[in-house]
C-alpha positions as CSV (number, residue, x, y, z in Angstrom):
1,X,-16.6,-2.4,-0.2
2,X,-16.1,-3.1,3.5
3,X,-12.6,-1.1,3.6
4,X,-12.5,-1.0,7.4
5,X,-12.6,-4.7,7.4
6,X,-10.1,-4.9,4.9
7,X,-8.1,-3.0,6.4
8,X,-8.1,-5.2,9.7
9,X,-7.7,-8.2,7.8
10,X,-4.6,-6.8,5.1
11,X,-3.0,-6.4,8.9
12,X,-3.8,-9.8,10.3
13,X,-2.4,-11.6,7.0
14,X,0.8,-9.5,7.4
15,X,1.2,-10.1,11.2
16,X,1.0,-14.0,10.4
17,X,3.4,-13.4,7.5
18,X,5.8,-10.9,9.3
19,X,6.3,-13.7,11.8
20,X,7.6,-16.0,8.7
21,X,9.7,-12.7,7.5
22,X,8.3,-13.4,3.7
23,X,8.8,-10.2,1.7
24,X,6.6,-11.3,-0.5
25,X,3.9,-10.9,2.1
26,X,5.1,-7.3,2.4
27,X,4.3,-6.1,-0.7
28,X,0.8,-7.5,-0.7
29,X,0.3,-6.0,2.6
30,X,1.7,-2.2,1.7
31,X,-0.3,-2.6,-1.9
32,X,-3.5,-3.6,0.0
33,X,-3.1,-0.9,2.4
34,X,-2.1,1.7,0.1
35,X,-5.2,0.8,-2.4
36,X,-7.3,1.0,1.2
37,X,-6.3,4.3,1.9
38,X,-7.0,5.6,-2.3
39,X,-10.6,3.9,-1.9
40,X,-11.3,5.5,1.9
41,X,-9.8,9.2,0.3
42,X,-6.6,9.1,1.7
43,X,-5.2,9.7,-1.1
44,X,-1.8,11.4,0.4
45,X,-0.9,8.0,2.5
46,X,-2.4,5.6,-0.7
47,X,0.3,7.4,-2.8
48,X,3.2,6.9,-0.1
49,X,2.0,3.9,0.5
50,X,2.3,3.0,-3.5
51,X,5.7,4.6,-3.4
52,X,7.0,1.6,-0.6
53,X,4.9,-0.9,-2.1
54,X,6.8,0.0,-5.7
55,X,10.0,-0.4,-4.0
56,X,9.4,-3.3,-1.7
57,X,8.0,-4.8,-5.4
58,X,11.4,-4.1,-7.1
59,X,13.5,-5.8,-4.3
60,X,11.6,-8.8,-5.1
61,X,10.3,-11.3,-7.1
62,X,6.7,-11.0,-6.6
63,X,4.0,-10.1,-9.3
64,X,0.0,-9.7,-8.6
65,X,-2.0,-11.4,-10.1
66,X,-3.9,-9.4,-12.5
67,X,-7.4,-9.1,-10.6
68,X,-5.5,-8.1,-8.1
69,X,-3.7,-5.6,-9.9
70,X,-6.4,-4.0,-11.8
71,X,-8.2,-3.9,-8.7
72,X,-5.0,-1.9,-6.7
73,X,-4.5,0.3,-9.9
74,X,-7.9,1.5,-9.9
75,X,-7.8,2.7,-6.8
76,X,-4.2,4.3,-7.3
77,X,-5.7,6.4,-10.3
78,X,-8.4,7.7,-7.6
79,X,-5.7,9.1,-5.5
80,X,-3.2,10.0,-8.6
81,X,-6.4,12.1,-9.9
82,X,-7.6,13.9,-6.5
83,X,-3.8,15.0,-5.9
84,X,-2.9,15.6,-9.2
85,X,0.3,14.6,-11.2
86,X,2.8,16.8,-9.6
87,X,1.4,16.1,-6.0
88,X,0.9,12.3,-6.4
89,X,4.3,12.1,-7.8
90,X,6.3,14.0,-4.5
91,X,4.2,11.4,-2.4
92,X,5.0,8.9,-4.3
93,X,8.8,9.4,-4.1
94,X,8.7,9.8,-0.6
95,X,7.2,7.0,0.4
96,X,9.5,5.4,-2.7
97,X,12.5,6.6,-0.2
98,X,11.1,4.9,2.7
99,X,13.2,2.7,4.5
100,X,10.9,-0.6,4.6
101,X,10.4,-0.6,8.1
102,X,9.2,2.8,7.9
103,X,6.9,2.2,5.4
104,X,5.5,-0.9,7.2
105,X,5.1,0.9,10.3
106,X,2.8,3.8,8.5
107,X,0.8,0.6,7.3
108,X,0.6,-0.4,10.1
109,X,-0.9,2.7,11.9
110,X,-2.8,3.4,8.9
111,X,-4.4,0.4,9.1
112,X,-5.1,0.5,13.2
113,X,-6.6,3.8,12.3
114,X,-9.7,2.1,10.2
């Protein structure tokens, strides 16, 4: 429950990965910051933030594991339930409409902001 230091450390991994220009890296880091932001009630950036992650997921091959999953999910349902439906779906499509430099930039200030 340390979300600050999760935070920090969801950045480090994808420094060290954007370095080795993995996009599999990227979607771990925009799905870890996004589930961040739904567990620190952010929920407006944790729904952008699961609208990139979405899209960076469909551009590639990369599946989470399911702990992971069921850990990201529940904290996607926080945010979808303190927006509500309508809401957490606009935010969603925006940040689904991201360019992925966009959206990894809003990560990463999201994530320098603790």
């Amino acid at each position: 429950n340390d979300y600050s230091a999760a935070g920090w450390r969801f950045r480090e991994y994808f420094d060290f990965a954007r370095a080795r220009e993995e996009k599999i890296n990227i979607c771990r880091f925009l799905s870890g910051i996004s589930a961040v932001a739904g567990a620190t009630n952010r929920p407006e950036h944790c729904a952008k933030l699961y609208g990139a992650a979405q899209a960076a997921l469909q551009a590639s091959k990369f599946r989470m594991d399911p702990f992971d999953r069921a850990e990201f999910d529940g904290h996607i349902q926080i945010a979808s339930e303190q927006l509500g439906d309508a809401r957490f779906e606009a935010e969603v499509a925006e940040g689904h409409a991201m360019t992925m430099e966009h959206a990894i930039q809003f990560a990463l200030e999201l994530s320098a902001s603790g």
